[in-house]
C-alpha positions as CSV (number, residue, x, y, z in Angstrom):
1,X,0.0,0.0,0.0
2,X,1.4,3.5,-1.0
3,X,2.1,5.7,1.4
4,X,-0.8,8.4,2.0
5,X,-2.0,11.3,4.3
6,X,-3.4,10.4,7.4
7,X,-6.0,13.4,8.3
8,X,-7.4,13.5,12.1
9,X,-10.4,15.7,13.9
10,X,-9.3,16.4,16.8
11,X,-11.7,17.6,20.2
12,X,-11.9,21.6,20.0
13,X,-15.8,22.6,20.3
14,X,-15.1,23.2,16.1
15,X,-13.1,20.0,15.4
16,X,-10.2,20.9,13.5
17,X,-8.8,18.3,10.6
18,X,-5.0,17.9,11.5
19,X,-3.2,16.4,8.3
20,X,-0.2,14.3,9.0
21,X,2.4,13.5,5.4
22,X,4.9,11.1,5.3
23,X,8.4,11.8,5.9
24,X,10.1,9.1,5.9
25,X,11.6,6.0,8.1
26,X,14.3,6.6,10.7
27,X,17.2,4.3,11.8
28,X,15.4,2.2,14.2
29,X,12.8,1.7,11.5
30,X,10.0,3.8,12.6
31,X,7.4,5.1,9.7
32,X,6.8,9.2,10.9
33,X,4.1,11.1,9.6
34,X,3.9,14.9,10.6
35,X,1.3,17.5,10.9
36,X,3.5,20.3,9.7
37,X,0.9,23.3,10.6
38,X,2.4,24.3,14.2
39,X,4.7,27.9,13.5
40,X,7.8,25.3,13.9
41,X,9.3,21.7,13.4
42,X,9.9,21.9,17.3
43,X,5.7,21.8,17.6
44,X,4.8,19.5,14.6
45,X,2.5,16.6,16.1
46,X,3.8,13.2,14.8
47,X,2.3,9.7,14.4
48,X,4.6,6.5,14.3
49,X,4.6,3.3,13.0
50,X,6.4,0.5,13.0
51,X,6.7,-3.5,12.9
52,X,9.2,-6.0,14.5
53,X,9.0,-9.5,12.9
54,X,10.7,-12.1,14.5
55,X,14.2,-13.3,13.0
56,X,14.1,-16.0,10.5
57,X,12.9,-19.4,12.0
58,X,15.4,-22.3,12.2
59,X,14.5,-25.2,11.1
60,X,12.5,-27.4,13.7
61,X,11.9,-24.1,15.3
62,X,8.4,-23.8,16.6
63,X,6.1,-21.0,16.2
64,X,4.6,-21.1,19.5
65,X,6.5,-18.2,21.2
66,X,6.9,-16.2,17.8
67,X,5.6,-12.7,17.7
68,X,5.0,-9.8,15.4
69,X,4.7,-6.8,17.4
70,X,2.8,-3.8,15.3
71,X,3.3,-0.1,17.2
72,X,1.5,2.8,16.5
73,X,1.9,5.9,18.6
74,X,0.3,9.7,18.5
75,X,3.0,12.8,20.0
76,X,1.5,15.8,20.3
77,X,4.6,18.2,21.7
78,X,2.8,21.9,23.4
79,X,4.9,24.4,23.4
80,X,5.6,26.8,26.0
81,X,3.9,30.3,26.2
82,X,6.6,32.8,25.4
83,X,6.5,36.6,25.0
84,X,8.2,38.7,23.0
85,X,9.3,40.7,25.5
86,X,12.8,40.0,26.1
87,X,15.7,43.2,26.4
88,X,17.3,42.4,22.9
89,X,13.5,42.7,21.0
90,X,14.5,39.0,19.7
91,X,11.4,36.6,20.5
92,X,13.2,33.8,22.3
93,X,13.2,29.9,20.7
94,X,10.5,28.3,20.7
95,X,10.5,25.7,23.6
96,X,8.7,22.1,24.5
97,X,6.6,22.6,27.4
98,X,5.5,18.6,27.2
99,X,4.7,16.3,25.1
100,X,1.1,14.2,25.3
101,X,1.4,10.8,23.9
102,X,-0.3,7.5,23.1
103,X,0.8,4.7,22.3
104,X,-0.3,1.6,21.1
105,X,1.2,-2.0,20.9
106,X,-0.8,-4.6,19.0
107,X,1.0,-8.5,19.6
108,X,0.6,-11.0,17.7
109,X,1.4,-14.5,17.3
110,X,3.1,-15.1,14.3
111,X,0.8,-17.7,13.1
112,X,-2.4,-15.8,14.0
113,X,-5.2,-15.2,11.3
114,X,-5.9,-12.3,9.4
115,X,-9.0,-12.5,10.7
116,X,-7.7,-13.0,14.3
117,X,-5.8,-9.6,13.5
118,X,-8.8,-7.9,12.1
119,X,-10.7,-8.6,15.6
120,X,-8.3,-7.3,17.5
121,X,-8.0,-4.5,15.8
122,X,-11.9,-3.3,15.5
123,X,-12.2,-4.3,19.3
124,X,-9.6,-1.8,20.7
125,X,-11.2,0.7,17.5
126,X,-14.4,0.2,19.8
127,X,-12.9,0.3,23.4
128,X,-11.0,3.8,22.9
129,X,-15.0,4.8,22.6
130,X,-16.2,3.1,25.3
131,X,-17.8,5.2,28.2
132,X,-15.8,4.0,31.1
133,X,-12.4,4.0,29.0
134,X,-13.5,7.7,28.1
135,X,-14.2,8.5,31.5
136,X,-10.2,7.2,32.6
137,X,-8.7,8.7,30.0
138,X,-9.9,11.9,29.8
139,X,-11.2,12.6,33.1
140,X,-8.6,10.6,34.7
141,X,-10.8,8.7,36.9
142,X,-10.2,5.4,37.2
143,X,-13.4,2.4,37.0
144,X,-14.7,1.4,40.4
């Protein structure tokens, strides 16, 4: 599959379509995709991806503890509130106040179905809207 946009809404009152492009594949192998509308790189939200297969099975090797690991992960960095106020009239650099992430590790065996896959995947789709799940995440209160 070609590599494409990935467009997200996020929560503002208006939701606001955030476009992450493709740039490319780091050293380790991670797949980054940027939303490039912050003022600076330093604030560009990011979404990773990445697979780890296992290495090459031996022979008479067994596929019972053989995994393909599949990791996706949000970053949204905030920056810091600076003024322009400083005694040289040079607005200082634009600075990381924290980052916000989630990320997301899907395991499989390696001799699970597609289908197997595909029910994983739709069933964690449908928990990150479930009420209570919601509730932790956003309100930060955990299910009693």
């Amino acid at each position: 599959m070609a590599l494409a946009n990935i467009v997200l809404a996020d929560a503002q009152g208006t939701p606001v379509n955030h476009t992450f492009v493709p740039v490319g594949v780091d050293s380790n192998g991670v797949l980054w995709f940027e939303d490039q509308s912050a003022a600076s790189p330093i604030g560009f939200w990011k979404i990773s991806y990445q697979i780890t297969r296992p290495k090459p099975a031996a022979p008479g090797e067994s596929s019972q503890n053989r995994v393909i690991r599949v990791k996706v992960g949000l970053h949204e960095p905030i920056l810091e509130n600076v003024t322009n106020s400083t005694v040289s009239g040079v607005a200082p650099a634009p600075t990381i106040s924290y980052v916000n992430r989630s990320n997301r590790e899907y395991i499989f065996a390696e001799r699970s179905s597609q289908q197997n896959r595909k029910d994983l995947r739709k069933m964690d789709w449908n928990l990150s809207n479930e009420a209570q799940f919601v509730n932790m995440v956003e309100n930060l209160i955990f299910p009693y």
